[in-house]
N, C-alpha and C positions, 0 to 999 in steps of 0.2 A: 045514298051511296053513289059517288061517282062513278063514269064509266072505268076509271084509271083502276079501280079497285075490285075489276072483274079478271084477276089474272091474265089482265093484256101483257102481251110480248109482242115486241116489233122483230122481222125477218127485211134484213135487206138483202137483194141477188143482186150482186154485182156485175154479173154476165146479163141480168135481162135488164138492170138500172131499173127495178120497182124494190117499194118499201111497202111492206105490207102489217097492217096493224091487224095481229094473230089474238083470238081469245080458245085457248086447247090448240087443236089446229084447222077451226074457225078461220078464214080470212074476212074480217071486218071492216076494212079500208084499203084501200091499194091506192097506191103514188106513183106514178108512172113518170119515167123520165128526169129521173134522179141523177144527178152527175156524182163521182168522185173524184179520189187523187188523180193529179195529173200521170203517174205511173203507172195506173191502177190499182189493182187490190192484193195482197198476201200478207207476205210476211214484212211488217215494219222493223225493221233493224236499226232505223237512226234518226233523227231529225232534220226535217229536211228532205226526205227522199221523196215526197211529193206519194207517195202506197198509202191507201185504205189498209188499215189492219182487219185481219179476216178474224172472226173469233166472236165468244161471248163476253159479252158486256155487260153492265148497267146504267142504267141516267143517275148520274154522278152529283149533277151539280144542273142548275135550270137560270139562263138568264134570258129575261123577256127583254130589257132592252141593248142588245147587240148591236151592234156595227152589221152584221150580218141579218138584222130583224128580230128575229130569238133563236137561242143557240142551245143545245140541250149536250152539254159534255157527257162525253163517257168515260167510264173505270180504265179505260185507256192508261198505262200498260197493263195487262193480266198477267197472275201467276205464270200462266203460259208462255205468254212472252217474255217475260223477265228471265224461263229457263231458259231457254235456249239462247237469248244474248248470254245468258251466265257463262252457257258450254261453249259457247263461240269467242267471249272473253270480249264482246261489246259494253259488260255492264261489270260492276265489281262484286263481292260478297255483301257488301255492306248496302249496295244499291237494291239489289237482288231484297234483303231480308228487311228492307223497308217495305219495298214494292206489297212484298208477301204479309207483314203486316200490318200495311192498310187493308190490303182486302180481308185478312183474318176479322179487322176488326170493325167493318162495314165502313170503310172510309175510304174517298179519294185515293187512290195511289198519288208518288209524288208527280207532277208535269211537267219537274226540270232537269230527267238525265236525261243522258245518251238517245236513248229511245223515244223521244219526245213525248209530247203530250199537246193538250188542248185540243186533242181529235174528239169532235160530235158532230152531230147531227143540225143543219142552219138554212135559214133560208136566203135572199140575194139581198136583201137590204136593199142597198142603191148600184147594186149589180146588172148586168145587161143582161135580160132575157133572150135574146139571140144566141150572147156566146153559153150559156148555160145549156139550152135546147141543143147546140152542134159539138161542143168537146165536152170532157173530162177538165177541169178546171183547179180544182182547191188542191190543197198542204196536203191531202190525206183525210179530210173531214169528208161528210155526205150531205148533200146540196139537195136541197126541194126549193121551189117559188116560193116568191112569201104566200099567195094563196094555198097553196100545197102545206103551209108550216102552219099553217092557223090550222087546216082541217087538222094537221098531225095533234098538234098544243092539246084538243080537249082529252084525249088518252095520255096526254104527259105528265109523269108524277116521278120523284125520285124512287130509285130501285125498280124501275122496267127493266126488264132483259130486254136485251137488242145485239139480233145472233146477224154477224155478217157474214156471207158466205161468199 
């Protein structure tokens, strides 16, 4: 049995930038010094706006060889979020009851409305460890070193929860 298959779940804090690999509420690895969107973190409402979506997740989708090193996508948009664009009239009916059945049926949501997509989890590729260490950098994704991404990778398996707060 892998470790990926001991009801790990990843907790990213956004206020203290650590990622911490959770088994119950066990912390089993901690990553300090994580960067996100350039706006910060809440409520994503569009493409582009540079915000980390806060919320619960899954690893969606797993690519080892990234531009970014390896990249682990998430269920990025959630039920959740697709409501309240609904209510705010960001996203349409039709966009909304896709959203909701993909996730009904364990799949990807789409990555190409309103609300964007190809938000996960990555490390710097051929990125500058300097500007990583001093700002807040990426689209809305969550940034570790590539050293940091390899310790992450051996707990990565599709369907990890990964709760951002």
């Amino acid at each position: 049995m892998s470790k990926a298959d001991n009801d790990i779940w990843l907790l990213v804090d956004t206020h203290a930038f650590t990622l911490e690999v959770k088994q119950g509420e066990k912390t089993v690895e901690l990553l300090e010094n994580i960067a996100i969107g350039r706006n910060g973190a809440g409520l994503k409402m569009h493409r582009g706006d540079n915000i980390t979506p806060v919320g619960t997740y899954k690893i969606g989708w797993i690519n080892q060889s990234s531009s970014f090193y390896r990249f682990f996508g998430l269920t990025y948009p959630s039920v959740d979020d697709a409501s309240v664009a609904l209510k705010q009239g960001v996203i349409d009916p039709y966009t909304f009851d896709s959203i909701a059945f993909a996730h009904n049926n364990n799949r990807v949501p789409p990555q190409n409305t309103l609300l964007g997509g190809q938000i996960g989890i990555h490390g710097l590729g051929r990125g500058n460890e300097k500007i990583h260490r001093t700002m807040n950098w990426t689209h809305g994704c969550i940034a570790l070193t590539n050293p940091q991404i390899d310790r992450l990778s051996k707990w990565i398996k599709k369907e990890v929860v990964v709760e951002v707060r």
